[in-house]
C-alpha positions as CSV (number, residue, x, y, z in Angstrom):
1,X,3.6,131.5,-23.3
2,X,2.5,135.3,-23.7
3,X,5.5,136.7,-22.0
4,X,9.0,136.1,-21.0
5,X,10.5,136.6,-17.3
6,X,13.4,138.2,-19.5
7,X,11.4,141.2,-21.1
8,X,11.5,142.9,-18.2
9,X,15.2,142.9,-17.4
10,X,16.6,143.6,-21.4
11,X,15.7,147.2,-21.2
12,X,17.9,147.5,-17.7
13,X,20.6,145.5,-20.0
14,X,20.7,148.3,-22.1
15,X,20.4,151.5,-20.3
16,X,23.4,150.2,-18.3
17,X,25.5,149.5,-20.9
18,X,27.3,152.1,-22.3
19,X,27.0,152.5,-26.2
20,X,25.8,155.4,-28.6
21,X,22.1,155.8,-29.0
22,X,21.3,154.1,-32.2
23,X,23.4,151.1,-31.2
24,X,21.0,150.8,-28.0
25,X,18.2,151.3,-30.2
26,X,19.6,148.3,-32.7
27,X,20.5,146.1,-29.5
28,X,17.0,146.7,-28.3
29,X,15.6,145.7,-31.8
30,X,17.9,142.0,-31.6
31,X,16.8,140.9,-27.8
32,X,13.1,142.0,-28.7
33,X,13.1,139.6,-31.8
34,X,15.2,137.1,-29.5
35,X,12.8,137.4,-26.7
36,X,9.6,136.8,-29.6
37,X,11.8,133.6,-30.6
38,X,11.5,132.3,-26.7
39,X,7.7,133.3,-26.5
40,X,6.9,131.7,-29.4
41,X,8.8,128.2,-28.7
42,X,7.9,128.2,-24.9
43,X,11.1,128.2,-24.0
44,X,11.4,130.2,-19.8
45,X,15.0,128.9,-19.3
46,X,16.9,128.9,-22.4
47,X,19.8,126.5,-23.1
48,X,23.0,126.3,-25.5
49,X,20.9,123.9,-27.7
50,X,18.1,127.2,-28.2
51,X,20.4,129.6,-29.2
52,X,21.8,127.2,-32.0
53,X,18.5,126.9,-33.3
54,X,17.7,130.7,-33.0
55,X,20.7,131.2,-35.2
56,X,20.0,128.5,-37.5
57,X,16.2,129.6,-38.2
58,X,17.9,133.3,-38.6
59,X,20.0,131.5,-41.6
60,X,16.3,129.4,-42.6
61,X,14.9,132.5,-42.5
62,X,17.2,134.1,-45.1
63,X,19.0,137.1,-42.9
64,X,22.8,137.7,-43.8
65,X,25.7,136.5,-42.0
66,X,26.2,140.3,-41.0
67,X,22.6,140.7,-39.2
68,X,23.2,137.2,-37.3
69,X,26.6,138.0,-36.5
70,X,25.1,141.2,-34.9
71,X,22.1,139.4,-33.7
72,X,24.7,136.4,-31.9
73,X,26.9,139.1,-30.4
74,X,24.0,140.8,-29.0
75,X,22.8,138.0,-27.1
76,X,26.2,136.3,-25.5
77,X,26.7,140.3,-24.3
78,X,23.3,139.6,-22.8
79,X,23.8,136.3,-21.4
80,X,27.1,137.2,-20.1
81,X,25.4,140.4,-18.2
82,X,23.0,137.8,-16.8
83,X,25.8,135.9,-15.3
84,X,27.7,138.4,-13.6
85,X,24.3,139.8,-12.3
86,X,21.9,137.7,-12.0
87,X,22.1,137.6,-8.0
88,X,21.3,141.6,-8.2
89,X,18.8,140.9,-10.3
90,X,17.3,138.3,-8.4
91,X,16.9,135.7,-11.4
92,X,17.4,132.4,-10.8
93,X,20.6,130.3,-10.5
94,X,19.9,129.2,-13.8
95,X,21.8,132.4,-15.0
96,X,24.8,131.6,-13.0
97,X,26.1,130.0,-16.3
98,X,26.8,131.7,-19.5
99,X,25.4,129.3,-22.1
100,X,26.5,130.9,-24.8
101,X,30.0,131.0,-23.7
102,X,31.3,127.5,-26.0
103,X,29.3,129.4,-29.2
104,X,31.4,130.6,-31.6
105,X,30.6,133.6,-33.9
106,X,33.2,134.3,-36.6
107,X,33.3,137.7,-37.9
108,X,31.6,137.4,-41.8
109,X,33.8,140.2,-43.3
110,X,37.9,140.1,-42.6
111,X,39.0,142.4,-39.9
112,X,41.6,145.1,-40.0
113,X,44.8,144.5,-38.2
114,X,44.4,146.2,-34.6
115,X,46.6,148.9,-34.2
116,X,48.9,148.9,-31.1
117,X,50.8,151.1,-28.9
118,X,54.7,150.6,-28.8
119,X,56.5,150.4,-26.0
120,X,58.2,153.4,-26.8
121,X,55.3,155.5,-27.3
122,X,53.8,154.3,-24.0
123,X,56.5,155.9,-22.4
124,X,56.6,159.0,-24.0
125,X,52.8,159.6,-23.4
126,X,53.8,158.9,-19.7
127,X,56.8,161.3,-19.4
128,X,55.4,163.6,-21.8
129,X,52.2,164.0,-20.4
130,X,54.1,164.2,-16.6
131,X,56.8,166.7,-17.7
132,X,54.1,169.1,-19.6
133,X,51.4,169.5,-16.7
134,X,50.7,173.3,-16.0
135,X,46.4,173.2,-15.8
136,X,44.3,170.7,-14.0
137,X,43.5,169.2,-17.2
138,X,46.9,168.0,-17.9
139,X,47.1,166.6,-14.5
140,X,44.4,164.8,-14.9
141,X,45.2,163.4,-18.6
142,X,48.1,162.6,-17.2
143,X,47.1,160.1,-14.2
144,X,44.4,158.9,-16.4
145,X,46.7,157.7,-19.2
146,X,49.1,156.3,-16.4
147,X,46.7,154.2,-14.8
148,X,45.0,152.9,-17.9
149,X,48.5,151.7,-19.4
150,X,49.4,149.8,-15.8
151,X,46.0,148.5,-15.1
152,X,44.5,147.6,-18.6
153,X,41.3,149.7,-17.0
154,X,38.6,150.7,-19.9
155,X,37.5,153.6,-20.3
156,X,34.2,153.6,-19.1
157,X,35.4,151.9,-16.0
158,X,37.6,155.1,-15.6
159,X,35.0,157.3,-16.4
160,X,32.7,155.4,-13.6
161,X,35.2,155.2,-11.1
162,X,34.7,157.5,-7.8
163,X,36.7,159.1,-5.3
164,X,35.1,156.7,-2.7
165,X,36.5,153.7,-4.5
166,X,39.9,154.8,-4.6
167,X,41.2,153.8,-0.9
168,X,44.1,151.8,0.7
169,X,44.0,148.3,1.8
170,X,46.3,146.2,3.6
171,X,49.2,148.9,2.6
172,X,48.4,148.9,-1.1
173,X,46.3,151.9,-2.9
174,X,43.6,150.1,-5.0
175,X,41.2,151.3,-7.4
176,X,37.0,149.6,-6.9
177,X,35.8,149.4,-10.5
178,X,32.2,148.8,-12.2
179,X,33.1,146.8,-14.7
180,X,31.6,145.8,-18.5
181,X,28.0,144.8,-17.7
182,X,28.3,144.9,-13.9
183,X,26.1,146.9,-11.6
184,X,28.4,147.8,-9.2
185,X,32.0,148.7,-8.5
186,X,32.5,145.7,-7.4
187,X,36.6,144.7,-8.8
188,X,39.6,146.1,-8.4
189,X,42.8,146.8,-9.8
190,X,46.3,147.5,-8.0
191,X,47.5,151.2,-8.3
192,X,51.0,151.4,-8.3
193,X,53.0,154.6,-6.2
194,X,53.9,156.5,-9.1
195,X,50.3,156.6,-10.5
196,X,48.9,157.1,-7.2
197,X,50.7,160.0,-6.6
198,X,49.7,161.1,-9.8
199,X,46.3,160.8,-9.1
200,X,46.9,162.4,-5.4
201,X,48.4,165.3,-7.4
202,X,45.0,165.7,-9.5
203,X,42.8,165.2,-6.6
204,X,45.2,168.2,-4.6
205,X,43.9,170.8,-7.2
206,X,40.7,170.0,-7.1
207,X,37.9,172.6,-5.0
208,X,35.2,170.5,-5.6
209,X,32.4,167.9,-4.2
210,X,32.2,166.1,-7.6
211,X,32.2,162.6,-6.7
212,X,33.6,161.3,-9.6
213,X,37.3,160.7,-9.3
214,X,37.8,162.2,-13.0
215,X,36.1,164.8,-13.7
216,X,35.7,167.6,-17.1
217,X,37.0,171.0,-16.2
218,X,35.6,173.1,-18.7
219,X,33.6,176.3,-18.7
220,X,31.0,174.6,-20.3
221,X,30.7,171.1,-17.9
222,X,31.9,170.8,-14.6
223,X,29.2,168.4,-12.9
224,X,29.1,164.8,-13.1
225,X,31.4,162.3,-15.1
226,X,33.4,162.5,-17.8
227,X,31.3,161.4,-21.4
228,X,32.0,159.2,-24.3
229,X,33.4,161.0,-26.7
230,X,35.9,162.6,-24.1
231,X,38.2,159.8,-24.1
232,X,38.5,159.7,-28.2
233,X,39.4,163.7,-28.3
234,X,42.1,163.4,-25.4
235,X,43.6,160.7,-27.0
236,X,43.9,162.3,-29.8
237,X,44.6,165.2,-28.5
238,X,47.4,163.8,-26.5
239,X,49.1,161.7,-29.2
240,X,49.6,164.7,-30.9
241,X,51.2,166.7,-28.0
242,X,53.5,164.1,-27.8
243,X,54.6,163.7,-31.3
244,X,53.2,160.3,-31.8
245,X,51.3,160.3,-35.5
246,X,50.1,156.5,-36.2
247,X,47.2,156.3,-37.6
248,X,44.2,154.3,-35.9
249,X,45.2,154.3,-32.4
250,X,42.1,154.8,-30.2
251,X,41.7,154.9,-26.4
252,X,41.4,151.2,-26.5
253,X,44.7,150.5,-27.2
254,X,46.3,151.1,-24.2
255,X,44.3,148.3,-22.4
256,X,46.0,145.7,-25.4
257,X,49.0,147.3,-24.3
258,X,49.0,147.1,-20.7
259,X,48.1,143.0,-21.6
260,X,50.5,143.1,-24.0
261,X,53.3,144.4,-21.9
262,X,52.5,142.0,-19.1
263,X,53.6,139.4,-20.9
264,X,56.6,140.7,-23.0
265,X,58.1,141.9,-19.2
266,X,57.5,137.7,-18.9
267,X,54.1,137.9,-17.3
268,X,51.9,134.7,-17.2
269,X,48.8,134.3,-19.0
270,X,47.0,134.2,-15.6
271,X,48.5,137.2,-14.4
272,X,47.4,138.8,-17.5
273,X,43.8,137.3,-17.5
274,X,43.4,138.7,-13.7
275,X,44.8,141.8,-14.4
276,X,42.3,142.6,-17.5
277,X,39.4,140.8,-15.1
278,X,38.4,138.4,-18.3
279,X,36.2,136.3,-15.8
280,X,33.5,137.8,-14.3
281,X,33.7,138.2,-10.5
282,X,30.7,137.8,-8.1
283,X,30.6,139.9,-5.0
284,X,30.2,137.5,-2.7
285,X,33.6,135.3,-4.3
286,X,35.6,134.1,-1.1
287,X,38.2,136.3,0.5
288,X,41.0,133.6,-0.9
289,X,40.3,135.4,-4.4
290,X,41.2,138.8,-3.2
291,X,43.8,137.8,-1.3
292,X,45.8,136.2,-4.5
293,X,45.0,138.6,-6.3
294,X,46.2,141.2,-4.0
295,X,49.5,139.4,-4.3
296,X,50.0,139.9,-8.0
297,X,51.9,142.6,-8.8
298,X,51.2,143.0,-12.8
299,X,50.4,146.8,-12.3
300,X,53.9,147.4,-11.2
301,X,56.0,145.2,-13.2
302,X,53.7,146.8,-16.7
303,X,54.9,150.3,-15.4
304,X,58.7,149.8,-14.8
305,X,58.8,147.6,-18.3
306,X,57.2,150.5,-20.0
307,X,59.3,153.2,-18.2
308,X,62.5,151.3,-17.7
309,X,64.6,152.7,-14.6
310,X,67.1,155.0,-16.9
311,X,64.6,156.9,-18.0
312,X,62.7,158.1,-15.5
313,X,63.3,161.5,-13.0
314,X,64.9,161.0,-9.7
315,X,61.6,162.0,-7.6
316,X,59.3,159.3,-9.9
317,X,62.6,156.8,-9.6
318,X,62.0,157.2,-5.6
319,X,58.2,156.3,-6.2
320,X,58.4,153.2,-8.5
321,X,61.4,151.6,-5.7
322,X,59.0,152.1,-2.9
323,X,58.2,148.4,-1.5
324,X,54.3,147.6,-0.7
């Protein structure tokens, strides 16, 4: 075999996926060796047993447990990508399972605890920010924090999101998404009131034909989407506003919260898995999906754990008791 069917559709892989430039450059690096390793052994349609024995000639071969753990979580981010696109990409069926799903891949070096939002100081980045809005920006900051704490949304799922994708169905404002290694916005998460209104507020300032629903307003950059490093100075930025000084809290964090809340306010494990969107979804899944999912109502019970009924003003109180 001189090439692989797969060559062509790795460098799609990683313009789509939204890291820094030398991690692309690295990624590319991994699924180029990975792709030689197919070549070489013939293989067109790889199974679980293949990538075993691609890590276990990495180890023959004398690389450390860092590079293979780097080179293993390279390729299941692949293979994952291949199974919630594979349809789009018109590969075969073959794709429609992730066979590196059962492989395991410990982390060499011990991990820092993960830092996580309180309860407490999810709240008062929600009232803070809401109380202290004066320029478009804080308006903005303010429904973006909102919605990421009640929806465990990412924040490149927030930076892609659009106007168009931000509708009402069946009574309930939802949010259309474009997920981790999807191609389209094709999921959704439930908007409660509150953070709707929040975001209706935003939108009503706005004099532009941006399509992005979050957009940068300064001098500098005021076309297209919101970048990367955005999200990590607003945090930042905001934490401090707010009076909140713990160390090693990133953007991140307030998806962990929002799945962490979900289950303190009593929340199931499956509400929580649909509400972070764990399993890939295809387009084309049956209207039964939707329609269960429609009828979970995470969003709304995360927001009035966080905010609590005592503690919140009269005209947001109104919002959060509206029935949908």
């Amino acid at each position: 075999m001189k090439h692989h069917h797969l060559e062509s559709v790795y460098p799609r892989y990683l313009r789509n996926k939204d890291i820094a430039k030398n991690s692309r450059k690295l990624y590319g690096i991994v699924l180029k060796q990975y792709m030689s390793f197919l070549i070489t052994n013939d293989i067109q349609f790889a199974k679980t047993s293949h990538i075993l024995r691609y890590k276990q000639q990495l180890k023959e071969d004398g690389f450390s447990m860092s590079w293979i753990y780097i080179q293993m979580s390279v390729v299941k981010g692949f293979y994952r990508y291949l199974r919630a696109n594979h349809k789009q990409l018109d590969l075969s069926e073959v794709y429609a399972n992730d066979i590196t799903e059962e492989i395991r891949n410990p982390h060499p070096k011990m991990r820092m605890r993960r830092q996580m939002l309180t309860i407490e100081q999810a709240k008062k980045l929600i009232v803070s920010t809401r109380k202290n809005r004066k320029y478009i920006w804080h308006y903005r900051n303010h429904a973006i924090l909102f919605l990421m704490l009640t929806t465990g949304l990412r924040s490149i799922e927030v930076r892609r999101a659009k106007r168009k994708d931000f509708i009402m169905q069946k009574g309930q404002w939802i949010l259309y998404v474009q997920g981790k290694g999807r191609l389209e916005a094709d999921e959704f998460v439930k908007v409660t009131p509150s953070v709707t209104q929040a975001i209706h507020d935003y939108l009503e300032k706005r004099e532009d034909n941006n399509p992005y629903l979050f957009i940068p307003h300064s001098n500098r950059s005021k076309k297209g989407n919101l970048s990367r490093s955005f999200f990590k100075k607003m945090f930042a930025d905001t934490l401090k506003d707010c009076g909140i000084k713990q160390a090693g809290l990133t953007p991140h964090v307030m998806r962990h919260a929002a799945a962490t809340f979900n289950l303190l306010r009593g929340g199931s494990l499956e509400s929580t898995r649909k509400l972070l969107r764990h399993k890939s979804i295809d387009t084309t899944l049956i209207y039964a999906h939707h329609i269960d999912k429609m009828k979970d109502d995470s969003s709304k019970q995360i927001e009035q754990f966080i905010l609590k009924e005592e503690y919140l003003p009269e005209e947001l109180k109104s919002l959060i008791l509206i029935e949908y």
